[in-house]
N, C-alpha and C positions, 0 to 999 in steps of 0.2 A: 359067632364067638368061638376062637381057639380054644380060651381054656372055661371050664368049667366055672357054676358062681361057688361054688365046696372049694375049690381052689384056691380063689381070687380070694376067700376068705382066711384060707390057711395062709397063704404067702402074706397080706394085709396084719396078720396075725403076728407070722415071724418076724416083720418090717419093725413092727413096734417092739416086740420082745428083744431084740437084737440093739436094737437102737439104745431101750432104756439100758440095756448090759453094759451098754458101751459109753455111756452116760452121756451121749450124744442129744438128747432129750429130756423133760422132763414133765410128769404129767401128774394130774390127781385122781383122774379120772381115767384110768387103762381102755376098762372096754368101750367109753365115749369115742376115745381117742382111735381105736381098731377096727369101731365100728365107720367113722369118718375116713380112715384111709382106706378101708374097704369097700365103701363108696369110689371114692375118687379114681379109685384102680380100677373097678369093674366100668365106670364111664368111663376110663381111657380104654378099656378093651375092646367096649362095643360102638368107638367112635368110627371104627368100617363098615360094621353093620347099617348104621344110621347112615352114610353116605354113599353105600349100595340102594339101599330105600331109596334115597333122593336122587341118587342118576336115574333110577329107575320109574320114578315118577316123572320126571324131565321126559327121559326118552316116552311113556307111556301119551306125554300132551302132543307129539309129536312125528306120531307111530302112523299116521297117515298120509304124512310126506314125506315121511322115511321110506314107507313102502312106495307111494309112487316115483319116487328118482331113483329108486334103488338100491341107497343104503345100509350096507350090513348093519344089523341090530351090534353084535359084538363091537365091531368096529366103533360105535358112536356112543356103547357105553364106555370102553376104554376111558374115549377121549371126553366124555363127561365127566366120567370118575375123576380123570386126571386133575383137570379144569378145577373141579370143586375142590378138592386136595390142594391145589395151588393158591386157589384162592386164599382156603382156610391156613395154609402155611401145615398141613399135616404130611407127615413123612410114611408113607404104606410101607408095609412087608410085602 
């Protein structure tokens, strides 16, 4: 994860504060509401994370005939990474 969860909490924080300034929104419940976007952000952060675990379990069922043809490890995570980003339609940095 790039950024912190103290972070993802503060910018979650500003998103609503700003929002309601701007009367783009409206709530009854503020910190219901800060605490939900602050959810939603900190799972779009660590949507890399979770898809580094799963190439890496992919390559890990398969790390025996990787090594016998030869293989680069890097190489066939790339392109699993990729793969599953594709599939899922996620856009990496």
């Amino acid at each position: 994860m790039l950024l912190s969860r103290d972070f993802v909490g503060y910018m979650a924080k500003e998103v609503v504060k700003r929002l309601l300034a701007a009367k783009m929104i409206e709530t009854k419940d503020v910190e219901a509401l800060t605490q939900r976007v602050r959810q939603v952000m900190a799972d779009e952060v660590t949507v890399e994370d979770r898809l580094n675990e799963e190439a890496r379990e992919i390559l890990s069922r398969y790390s025996e005939e990787m090594r016998r043809t030869g293989v680069s490890y890097q190489e066939m995570y790339k392109k699993v990474k990729s793969q599953l980003a594709r599939e899922r339609k996620l856009i990496l940095r």
